[in-house]
N, C-alpha and C positions, 0 to 999 in steps of 0.2 A: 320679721327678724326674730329670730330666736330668743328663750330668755336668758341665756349665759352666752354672752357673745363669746366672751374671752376666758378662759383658765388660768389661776396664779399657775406658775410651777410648782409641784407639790415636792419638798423635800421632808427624804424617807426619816429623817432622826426629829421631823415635828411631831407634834400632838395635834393631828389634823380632826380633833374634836371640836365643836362650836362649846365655848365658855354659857354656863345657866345664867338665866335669865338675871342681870342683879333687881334690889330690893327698886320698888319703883320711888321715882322722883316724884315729891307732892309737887313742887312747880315744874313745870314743862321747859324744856332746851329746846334747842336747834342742833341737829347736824350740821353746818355749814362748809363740810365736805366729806364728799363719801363717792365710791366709785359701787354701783350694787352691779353694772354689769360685769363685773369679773368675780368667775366661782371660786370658790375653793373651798377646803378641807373634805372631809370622807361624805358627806352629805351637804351637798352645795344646795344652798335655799335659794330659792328665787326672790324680784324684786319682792314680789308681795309677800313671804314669810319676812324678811326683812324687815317689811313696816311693820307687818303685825306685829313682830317683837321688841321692837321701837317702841310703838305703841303702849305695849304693855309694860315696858321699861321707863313712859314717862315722857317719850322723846316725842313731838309735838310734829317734826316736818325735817327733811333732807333737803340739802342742794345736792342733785345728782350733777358729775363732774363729767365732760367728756375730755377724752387725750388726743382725739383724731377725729377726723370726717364720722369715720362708723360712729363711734361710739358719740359721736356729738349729735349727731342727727337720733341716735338712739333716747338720747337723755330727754331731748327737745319733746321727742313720741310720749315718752313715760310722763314727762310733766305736765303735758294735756291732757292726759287723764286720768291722773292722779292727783288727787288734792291733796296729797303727803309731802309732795315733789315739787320744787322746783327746780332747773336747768339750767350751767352753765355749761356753754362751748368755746372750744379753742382748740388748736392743736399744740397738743405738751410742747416743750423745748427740744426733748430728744426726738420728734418728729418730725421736727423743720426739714434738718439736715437728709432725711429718707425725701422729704413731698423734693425738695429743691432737687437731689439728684435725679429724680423724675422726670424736672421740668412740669414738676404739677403746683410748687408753690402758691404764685399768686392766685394761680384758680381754685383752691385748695380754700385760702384766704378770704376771696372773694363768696364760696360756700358756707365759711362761718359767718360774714357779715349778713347773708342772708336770713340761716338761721337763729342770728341776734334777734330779728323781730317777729320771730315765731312768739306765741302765749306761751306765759310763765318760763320763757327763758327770760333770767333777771340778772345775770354775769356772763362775763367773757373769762376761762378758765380752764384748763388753766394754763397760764405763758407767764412767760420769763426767761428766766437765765441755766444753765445747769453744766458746769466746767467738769463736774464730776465725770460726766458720761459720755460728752463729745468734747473732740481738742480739735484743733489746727483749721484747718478752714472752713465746717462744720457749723463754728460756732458764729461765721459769717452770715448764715441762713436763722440762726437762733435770733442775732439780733432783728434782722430783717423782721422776721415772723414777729416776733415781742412788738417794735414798734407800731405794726401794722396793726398788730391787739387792740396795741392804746389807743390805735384813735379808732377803731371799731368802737369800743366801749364807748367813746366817748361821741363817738356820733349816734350813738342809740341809748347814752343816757343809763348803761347799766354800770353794778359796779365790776369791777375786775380782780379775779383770783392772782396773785405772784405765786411760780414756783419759782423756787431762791435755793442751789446748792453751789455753794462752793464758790461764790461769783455774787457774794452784796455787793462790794465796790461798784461794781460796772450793774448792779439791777440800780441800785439812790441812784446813780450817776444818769442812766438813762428814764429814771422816772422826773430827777429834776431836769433832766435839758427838754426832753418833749413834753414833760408836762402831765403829771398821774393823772386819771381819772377822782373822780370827786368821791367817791369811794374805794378805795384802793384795799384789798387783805392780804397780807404776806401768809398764803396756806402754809399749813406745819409750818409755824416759826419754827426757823435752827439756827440765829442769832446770836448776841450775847449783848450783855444791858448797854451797849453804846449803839449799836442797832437799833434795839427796843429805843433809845434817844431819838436818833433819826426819823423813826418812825411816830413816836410823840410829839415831835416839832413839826411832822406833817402831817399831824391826822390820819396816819394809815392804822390799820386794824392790824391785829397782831392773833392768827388763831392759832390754839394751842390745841396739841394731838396728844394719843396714847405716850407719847415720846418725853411727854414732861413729869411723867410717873419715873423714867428708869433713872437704876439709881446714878448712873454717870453722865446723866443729863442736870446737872446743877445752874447752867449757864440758862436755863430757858426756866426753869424757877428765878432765878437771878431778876431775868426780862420780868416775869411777871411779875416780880414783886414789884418791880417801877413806873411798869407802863399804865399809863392812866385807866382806871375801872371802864370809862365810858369808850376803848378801845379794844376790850378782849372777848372775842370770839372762841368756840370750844368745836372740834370736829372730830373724827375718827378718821378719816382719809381711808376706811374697810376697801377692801381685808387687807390691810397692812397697819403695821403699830400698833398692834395691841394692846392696852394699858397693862403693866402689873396689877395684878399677880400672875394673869392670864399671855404675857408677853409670849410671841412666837406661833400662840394658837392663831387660826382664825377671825377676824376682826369682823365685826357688824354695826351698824347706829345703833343698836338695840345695848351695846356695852358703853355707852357713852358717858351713861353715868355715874362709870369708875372713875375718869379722868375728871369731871366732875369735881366726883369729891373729893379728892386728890389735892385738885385747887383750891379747895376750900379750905382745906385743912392746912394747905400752905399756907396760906395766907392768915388763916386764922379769922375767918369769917361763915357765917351763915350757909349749908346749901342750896337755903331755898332763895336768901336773895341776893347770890353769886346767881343762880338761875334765872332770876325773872331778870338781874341788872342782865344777863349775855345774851337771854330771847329777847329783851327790847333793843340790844345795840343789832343784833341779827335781824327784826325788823326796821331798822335803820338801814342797813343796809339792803339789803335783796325785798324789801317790802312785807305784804303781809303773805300767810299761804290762804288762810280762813278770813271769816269774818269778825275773828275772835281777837282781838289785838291784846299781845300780852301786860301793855299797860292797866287791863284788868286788873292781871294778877297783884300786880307791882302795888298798886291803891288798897288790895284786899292785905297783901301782906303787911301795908304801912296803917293799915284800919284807917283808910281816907273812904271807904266805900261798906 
């Protein structure tokens, strides 16, 4: 399989330059969503410049995300040999409705539960809800698909990515009647602090993207200032959402720790241990990538060690 399966659309009035390297993170993060099989800008890096620049940025490991059969089976490939990587599969929300008019849904379904028990796939991701981009009878195959998610995950014990646009009410509604998985993450929260509630009174994880930097994103600063520390996850969701200042360019893990410290300064806390607290909630979640668990860090920064 190729290493760029997929191309953003490149539109002509971007800056389709990749943003320099920023200053490195003395403690290491998580991507906890990133898509590397899709190129973009004028020099598309592959999976591996990716990490290396991660790397070099501080960023410790990815959960690479699939949207569909390809690219899920792609991520599951990359995560077995990669010790940067781990793997969630699912098919997006706006894909349901294409596998169903197929008539390839359930077997489509029945593919991701497989590649659920592949190595280092550790989430089902990402599914959910999306009213933005499919309406009328569409969104029949959406729930279908979402539900079938949940109990994937939950028969294999991993955690489970949410996409959520446009459609909370009915994503709470159908996680409290079937029942969330025991790790549950709303990827790019787009919420507002009575969400962020909901999500506190159930323990769902709440990650925050490039998206909680702009400036008319106020409502998911809001969430983060409420939602409990031991529930906030940080991702990039590359190449989309690119933090400011670098908004619209090219997104990568390796820019992660813009948003970072972005949050930091919101909050008015520490970078280094908003960092170690979001890589120990991310190895709560999705497990370890290394041998190296970042409650190392955590002991080092608190001079327990």
């Amino acid at each position: 399989m190729g290493e760029h399966i997929r191309s953003r659309t490149l539109d002509e009035a971007r800056d389709l330059n990749y943003p320099p390297v920023p200053e490195r993170l003395v403690v290491g993060v998580y991507d906890n969503h990133t898509h590397l099989e899709i190129s973009d800008g004028v020099n598309p890096l592959d999976y591996r410049e990716h990490l290396d620049r991660a790397s070099a940025a501080g960023v410790r490991g990815v959960v690479q995300v699939g949207n569909d059969l390809e690219t899920s089976r792609w991520s599951a490939e990359i995560a077995a040999k990669e010790p940067r990587v781990l793997a969630a599969v699912a098919l997006h929300p706006n894909e349901a409705p294409r596998y169903e008019a197929e008539g390839t849904l359930d077997a489509a379904l029945a593919e991701i539960d497989e590649l659920a028990s592949r190595p280092r796939v550790r989430a089902i991701g990402e599914t959910g809800l999306d009213y933005f981009r499919t309406e009328g009878s569409g969104r029949a195959a959406q729930h279908h698909s979402f539900e079938a998610h949940i109990d994937i995950a939950k028969k294999h014990n991993l955690a489970m990515q949410i996409h959520d646009r446009d459609a909370h009410d009915d994503v709470v509604e159908t996680l409290l009647r079937v029942g969330a998985p025991a790790k549950t993450v709303f990827h790019c929260f787009s919420g507002d602090v009575e969400l962020a509630k909901v999500c506190a009174d159930n323990g769902w994880y709440l990650s925050f993207a490039g998206t909680v930097t702009f400036k008319n994103a106020q409502n998911l600063r809001d969430a983060l200032e409420i939602i409990p520390r031991h529930l906030v996850l940080v991702e990039t969701d590359a190449p989309y959402l690119t933090p400011v200042p670098f908004r619209g360019r090219p997104n990568s893990p390796y820019l992660l720790p813009i948003t970072l410290r972005a949050m930091a300064a919101h909050l008015g806390t520490d970078v280094s241990m908003l960092a170690a607290l979001i890589s120990s909630n991310t190895e709560e979640v999705y497990g370890l990538w290394d041998s190296e668990p970042i409650t190392e860090a955590i002991d080092i920064y608190y001079g327990k060690s």
